[in-house]
FIDREN-220325 format. One record per residue (C-alpha): y, x, z; residue in three letters. Coordinates in steps of 0.1 Angstrom, whole numbers, padded with zeros to 4 digits, always signed. Each point is the difference from the previous one (the first is absolute). Layout:
N
YXZALA;...
***
This chain:
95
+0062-0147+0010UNK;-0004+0004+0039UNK;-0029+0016-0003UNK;+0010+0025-0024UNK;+0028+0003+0020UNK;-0023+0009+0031UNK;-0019+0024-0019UNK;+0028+0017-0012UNK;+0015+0007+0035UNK;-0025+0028+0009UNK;+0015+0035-0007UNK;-0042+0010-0007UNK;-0003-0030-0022UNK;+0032+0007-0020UNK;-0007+0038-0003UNK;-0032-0011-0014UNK;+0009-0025-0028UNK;+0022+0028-0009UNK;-0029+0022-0009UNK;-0022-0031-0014UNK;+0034-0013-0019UNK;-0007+0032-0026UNK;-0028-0024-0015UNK;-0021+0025+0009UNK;-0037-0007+0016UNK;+0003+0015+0034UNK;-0031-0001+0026UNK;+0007-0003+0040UNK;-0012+0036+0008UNK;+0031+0013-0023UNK;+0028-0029+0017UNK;-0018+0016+0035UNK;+0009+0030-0006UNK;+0033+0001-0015UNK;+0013-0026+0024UNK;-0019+0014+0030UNK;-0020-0025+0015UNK;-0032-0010+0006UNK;-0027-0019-0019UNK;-0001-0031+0022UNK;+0040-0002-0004UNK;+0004+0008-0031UNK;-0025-0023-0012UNK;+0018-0028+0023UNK;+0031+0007-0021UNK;-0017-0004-0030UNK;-0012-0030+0009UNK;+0033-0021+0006UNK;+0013+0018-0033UNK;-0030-0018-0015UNK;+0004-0033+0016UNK;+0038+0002-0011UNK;-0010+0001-0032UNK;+0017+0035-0008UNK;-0032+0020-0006UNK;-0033-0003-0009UNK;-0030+0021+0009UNK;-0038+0006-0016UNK;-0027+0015+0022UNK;-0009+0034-0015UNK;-0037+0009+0023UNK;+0014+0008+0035UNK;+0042-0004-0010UNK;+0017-0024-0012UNK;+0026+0010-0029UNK;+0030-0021-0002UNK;+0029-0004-0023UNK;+0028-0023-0007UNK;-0002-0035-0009UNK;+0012-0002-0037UNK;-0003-0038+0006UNK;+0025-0004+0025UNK;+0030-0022-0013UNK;+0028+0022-0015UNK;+0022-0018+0022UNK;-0018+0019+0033UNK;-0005+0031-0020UNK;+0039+0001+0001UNK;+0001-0002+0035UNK;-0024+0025+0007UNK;+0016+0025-0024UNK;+0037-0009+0016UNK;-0017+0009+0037UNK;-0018+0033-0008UNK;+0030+0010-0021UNK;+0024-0004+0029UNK;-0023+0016+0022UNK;+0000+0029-0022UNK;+0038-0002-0003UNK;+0003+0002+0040UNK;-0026+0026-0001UNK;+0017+0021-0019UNK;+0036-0004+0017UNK;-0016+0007+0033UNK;-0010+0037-0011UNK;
***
């Protein structure tokens, strides 16, 4: 759990597992540019996601795609679903 916990704390990480929680296939040069960051970075982010266990990635030539993990426990997908809905929820009362 702590380290889903520590991969969750990122605001770059988050905002990406909100794009990849669609179930959608999603390849780093599209999380670059919709989150704004660089290749090196992003691909760091990815990578702790990964480890975590949240996401899982397949090398597609020069990018790798990634998507959610449909095998993480239900238990964990709950969590995840609780945080990025009450980031949204904040999100939204902030503008």
């Amino acid at each position: 759990m702590q380290e889903i916990l520590t991969a969750i704390c990122d605001p770059t990480r988050r905002a990406a597992l909100a794009i990849l929680w669609d179930g959608g296939e999603h390849c780093v040069c599209e999380l670059m540019a919709r989150l704004d960051a660089s290749q090196s970075r992003m691909s760091r982010h990815m990578k702790i996601l990964a480890q975590a266990g949240l996401v899982t990635g397949r090398r597609d030539a020069q990018w790798v795609r990634y998507k959610r993990n449909i095998e993480l426990a239900p238990e964990l997908a709950a969590v995840i679903d609780a945080v990025l809905m009450a980031e949204h929820s904040l999100e939204k009362e902030i503008a």
